[in-house]
N, C-alpha and C positions, 0 to 999 in steps of 0.2 A: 246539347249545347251548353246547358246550364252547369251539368258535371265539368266540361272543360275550363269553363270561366272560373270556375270555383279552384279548380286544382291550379289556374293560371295563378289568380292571387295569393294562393297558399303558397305556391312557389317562387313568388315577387317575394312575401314576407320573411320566407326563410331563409333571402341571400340577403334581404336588407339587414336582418338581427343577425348572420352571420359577418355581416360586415362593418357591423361595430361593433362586436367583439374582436374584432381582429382590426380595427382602427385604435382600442385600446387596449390590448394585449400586449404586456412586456414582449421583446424578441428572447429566445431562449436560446445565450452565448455562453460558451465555455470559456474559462479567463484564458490571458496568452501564460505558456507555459513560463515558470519561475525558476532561481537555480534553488537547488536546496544543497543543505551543509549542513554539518555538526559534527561533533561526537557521543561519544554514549561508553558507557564502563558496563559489564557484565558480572553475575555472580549466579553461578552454577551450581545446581546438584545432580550429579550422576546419580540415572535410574538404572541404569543397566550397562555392562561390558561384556563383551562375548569373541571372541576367537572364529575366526573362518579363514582356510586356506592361508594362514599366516598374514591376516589382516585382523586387525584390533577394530573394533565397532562400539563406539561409547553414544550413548543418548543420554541427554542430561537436560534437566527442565531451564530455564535460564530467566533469570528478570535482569534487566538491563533501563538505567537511568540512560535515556538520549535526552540532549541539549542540542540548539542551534534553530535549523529550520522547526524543526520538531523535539515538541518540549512535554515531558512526559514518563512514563512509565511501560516500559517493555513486558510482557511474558510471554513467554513457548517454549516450544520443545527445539531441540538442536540433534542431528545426527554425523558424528566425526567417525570418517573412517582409515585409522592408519595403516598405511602397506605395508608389507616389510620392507621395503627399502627407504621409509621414512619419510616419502611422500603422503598427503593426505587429500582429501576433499572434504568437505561440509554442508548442509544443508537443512531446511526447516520453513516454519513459517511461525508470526508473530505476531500478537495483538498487541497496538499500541493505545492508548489513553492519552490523548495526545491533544494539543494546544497549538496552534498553527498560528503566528502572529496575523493579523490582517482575513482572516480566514473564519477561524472561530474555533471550538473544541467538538470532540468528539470520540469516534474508533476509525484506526485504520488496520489494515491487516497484511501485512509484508509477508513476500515468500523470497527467501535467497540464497544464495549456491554460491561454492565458494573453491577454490584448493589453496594447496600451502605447503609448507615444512615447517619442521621444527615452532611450532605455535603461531607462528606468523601466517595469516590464510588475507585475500584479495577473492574479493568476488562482487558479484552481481545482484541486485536486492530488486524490487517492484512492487508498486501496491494492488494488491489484489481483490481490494472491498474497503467495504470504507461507510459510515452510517454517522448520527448527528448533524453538528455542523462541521463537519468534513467531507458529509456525503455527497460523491460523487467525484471525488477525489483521485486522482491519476497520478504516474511517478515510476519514473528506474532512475539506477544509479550505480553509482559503483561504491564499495567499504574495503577498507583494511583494518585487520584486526592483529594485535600481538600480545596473550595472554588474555588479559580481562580487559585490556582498553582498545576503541578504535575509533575509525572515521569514517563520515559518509560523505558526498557528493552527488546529484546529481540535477534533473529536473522537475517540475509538478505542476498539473495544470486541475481546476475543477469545472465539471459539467452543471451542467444546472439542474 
C-alpha cells in the first residue's frame, strides 16, 4: 500500500512541474507566409562543356549579387543544357549568405530549374535548408533570367 502512495505522489508531482512548464512555455508558430522579390546579376565561370547527342552541356560555377527580399551574396554550381534546336533548360542549387530584413542573417540554400531560348530562361527556385538566423526558413518562387541579370518573386514563411 505504501509503494502505491508513493508512486501516487510522484505522479501528482510530475503533472504539476509539467504544467508549469507548459503554463510558461512560448507556443511554437511559424510566421504567416511573406511575398518575396528582387533581383540579383550573375557572373560565371564555365568548368566544363561537353557534347551529347547534339546537346551542348555547360556547368559553370556562378556567384550572384541578390537584392530585394534577400540581400546578399550567391554561390554554386549551374547546369545549362542546349538542344539542337536551341531550346534549353537549367538547373543547380545555391548557397546564399543572406540578410533578411525583419528576419535576421544567415544561410539559405536554394535549388532551381529552369527552361528557356536564346539566354533568356523562367523557372522555379525553393529553399531547401537554411541555418543562423534564417534557420528554418521556407520559400518558392518563380525567376527570369536574361544573360547575367534576373528576377525573383515569390513566398517565405519561418518555423521556429
Amino acid at each position: 500500500m505504501r509503494c502505491t502512495r508513493a508512486h501516487s505522489r510522484v505522479a501528482v508531482i510530475v503533472v504539476v512541474i509539467a504544467s508549469i512548464f507548459a503554463l510558461f512555455a512560448d507556443p511554437a508558430v511559424a510566421t504567416s507566409p511573406t511575398a518575396a522579390s528582387g533581383t540579383f546579376v550573375a557572373t560565371g565561370v564555365v568548368t566544363s562543356v561537353r557534347v551529347a547527342d547534339g546537346n551542348t552541356i555547360i556547368t559553370q560555377d556562378l556567384t550572384e549579387v541578390i537584392s530585394g527580399t534577400y540581400n546578399g551574396t550567391i554561390t554554386g554550381e549551374s547546369r545549362v543544357v542546349i538542344h539542337a534546336d536551341g531550346s534549353g533548360n537549367l538547373h543547380g542549387d545555391f548557397v546564399c549568405a543572406c540578410t533578411v530584413v525583419g528576419q535576421g542573417s544567415g544561410t539559405l540554400i536554394f535549388r532551381f530549374a529552369g527552361v528557356g531560348t536564346n539566354g533568356t530562361f523562367e523557372g522555379q527556385y525553393r529553399i531547401v535548408g537554411s541555418s543562423g538566423g534564417l534557420a528554418g526558413a521556407h520559400g518558392l518562387g518563380a525567376f527570369s533570367v536574361t544573360g547575367s541579370a534576373g528576377m525573383y518573386s515569390g513566398s517565405q514563411h519561418y518555423d521556429p
